[in-house]
C-alpha positions in Angstrom: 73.6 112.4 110.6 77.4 112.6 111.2 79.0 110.4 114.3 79.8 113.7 116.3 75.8 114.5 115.6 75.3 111.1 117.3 77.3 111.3 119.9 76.0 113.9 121.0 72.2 112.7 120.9 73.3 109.5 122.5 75.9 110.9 125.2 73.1 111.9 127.9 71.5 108.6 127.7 74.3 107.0 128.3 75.5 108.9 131.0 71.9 108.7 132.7 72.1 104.6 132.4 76.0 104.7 133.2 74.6 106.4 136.6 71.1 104.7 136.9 70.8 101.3 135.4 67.3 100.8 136.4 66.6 103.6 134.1 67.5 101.4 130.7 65.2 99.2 131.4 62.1 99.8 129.5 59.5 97.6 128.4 58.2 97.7 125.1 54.6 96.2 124.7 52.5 94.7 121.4 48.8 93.9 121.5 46.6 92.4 119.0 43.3 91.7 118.5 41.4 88.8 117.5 38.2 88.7 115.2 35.6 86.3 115.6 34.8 85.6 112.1 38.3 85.3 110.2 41.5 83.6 111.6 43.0 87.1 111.8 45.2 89.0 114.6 44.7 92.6 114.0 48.1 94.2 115.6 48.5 97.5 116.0 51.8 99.0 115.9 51.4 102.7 117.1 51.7 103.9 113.4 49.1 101.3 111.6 47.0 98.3 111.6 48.8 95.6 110.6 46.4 92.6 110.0 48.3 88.8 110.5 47.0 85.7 109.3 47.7 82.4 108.0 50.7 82.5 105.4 49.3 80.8 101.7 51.3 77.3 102.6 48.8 76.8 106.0 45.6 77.9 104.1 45.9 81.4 104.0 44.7 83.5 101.4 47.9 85.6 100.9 46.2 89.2 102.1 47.0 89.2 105.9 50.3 89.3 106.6 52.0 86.4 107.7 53.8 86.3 111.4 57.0 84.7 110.1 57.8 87.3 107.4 56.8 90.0 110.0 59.7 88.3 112.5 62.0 88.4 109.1 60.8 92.2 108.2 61.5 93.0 112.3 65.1 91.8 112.1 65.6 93.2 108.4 64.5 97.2 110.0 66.4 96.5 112.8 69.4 94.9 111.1 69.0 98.1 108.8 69.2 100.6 111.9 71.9 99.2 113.4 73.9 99.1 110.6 73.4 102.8 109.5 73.9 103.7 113.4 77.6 102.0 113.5 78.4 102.9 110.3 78.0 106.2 111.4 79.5 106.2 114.9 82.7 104.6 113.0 82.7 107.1 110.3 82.2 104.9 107.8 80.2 106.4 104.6 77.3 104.2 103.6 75.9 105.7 100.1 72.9 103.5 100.1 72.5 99.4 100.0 70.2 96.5 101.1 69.3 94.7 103.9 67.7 91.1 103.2 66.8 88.4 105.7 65.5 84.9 104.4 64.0 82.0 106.9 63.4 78.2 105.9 60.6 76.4 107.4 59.1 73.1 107.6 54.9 73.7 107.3 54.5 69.8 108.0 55.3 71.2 111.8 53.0 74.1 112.1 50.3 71.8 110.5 50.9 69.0 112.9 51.4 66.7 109.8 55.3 65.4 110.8 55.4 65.1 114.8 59.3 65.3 113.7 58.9 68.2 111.8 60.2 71.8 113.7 57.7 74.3 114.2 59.2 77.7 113.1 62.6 78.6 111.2 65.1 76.2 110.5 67.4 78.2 109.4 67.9 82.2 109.0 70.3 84.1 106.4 70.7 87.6 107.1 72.5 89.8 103.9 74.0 93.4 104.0 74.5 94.8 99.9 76.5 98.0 100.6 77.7 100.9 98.7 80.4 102.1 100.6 84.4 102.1 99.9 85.5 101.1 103.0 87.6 98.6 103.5 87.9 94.7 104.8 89.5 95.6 107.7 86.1 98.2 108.3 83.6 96.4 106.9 84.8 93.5 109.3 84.4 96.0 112.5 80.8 97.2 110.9 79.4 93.4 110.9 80.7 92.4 114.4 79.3 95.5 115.3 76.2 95.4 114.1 75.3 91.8 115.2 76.4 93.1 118.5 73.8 95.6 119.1 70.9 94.9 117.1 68.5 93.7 119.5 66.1 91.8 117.1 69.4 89.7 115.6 70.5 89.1 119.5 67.2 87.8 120.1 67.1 85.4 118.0 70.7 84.4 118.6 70.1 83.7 122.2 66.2 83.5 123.1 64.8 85.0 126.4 62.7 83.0 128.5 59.3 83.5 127.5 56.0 83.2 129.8 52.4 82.5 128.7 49.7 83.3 130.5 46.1 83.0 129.2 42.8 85.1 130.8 39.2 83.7 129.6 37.0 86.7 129.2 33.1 85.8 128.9 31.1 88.6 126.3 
């Protein structure tokens, strides 16, 4: 896809929300299941069943996929998006390239073994590899860019509020 291409898919959308803002405003839902034999969530994800469990460092046996590396592949897909998506609204070429994200933790906290110890990541390192020849100056524009509006990166950057609730169904 070339930028005019994506202008031009993206120009009524913006002109509806430039006109309606209430009509931006989506929300995007997940659901998972849980089974009563295995410490398992079974998520689906509107294109497969993704099974989570506990990662190999908490007990886990290494088949279910672990939450954390699922937040790490989220912001990695849409890290990758975004950048492909401003490269090519600033008509810079992208030939190919990687996307890598890499998170520290501390399982002392998750397993309630160092009261000091944080539960979740400590730190986060997102990495771009690209084969492009466009300059500094561009390349510099493409980063800012893309941590600009990649939604999964801004997340993390600045956390919403988040409320729990909890229903007791009886079987």
């Amino acid at each position: 896809m070339d930028a005019e291409s994506l202008r031009a898919l993206q120009a009524p959308l913006k002109a509806r929300y430039r006109e309606d803002a209430g009509a931006a405003l989506i929300t995007l839902k997940a659901k998972g299941t849980l089974d009563d034999a295995n410490i398992v969530c079974k998520v689906d994800t509107g294109r497969a069943l993704v099974e989570a469990g506990l990662h190999p460092a908490t007990g886990g046996d290494g088949i279910a996929a672990c939450s954390g590396d699922m937040l790490l592949e989220a912001l990695v897909a849409c890290a990758g998006v975004t950048v492909k998506a401003v490269a090519t609204a600033l008509g810079i070429e992208l030939r190919g390239g990687t996307v890598s994200a890499e998170g520290d933790l501390d399982f002392r906290g998750t397993l309630g073994v160092e009261k000091t110890a944080p539960v979740g990541f400590k730190s986060i390192r997102l990495a771009f590899d690209l084969d492009t020849d466009a300059d500094a100056e561009k390349l510099a524009s493409l980063q800012k860019l893309t941590e600009r509006y990649c939604v999964v990166y801004q997340t993390l950057r600045t956390p919403p509020a988040i409320e729990v609730t909890q229903r007791l169904s009886k079987a």
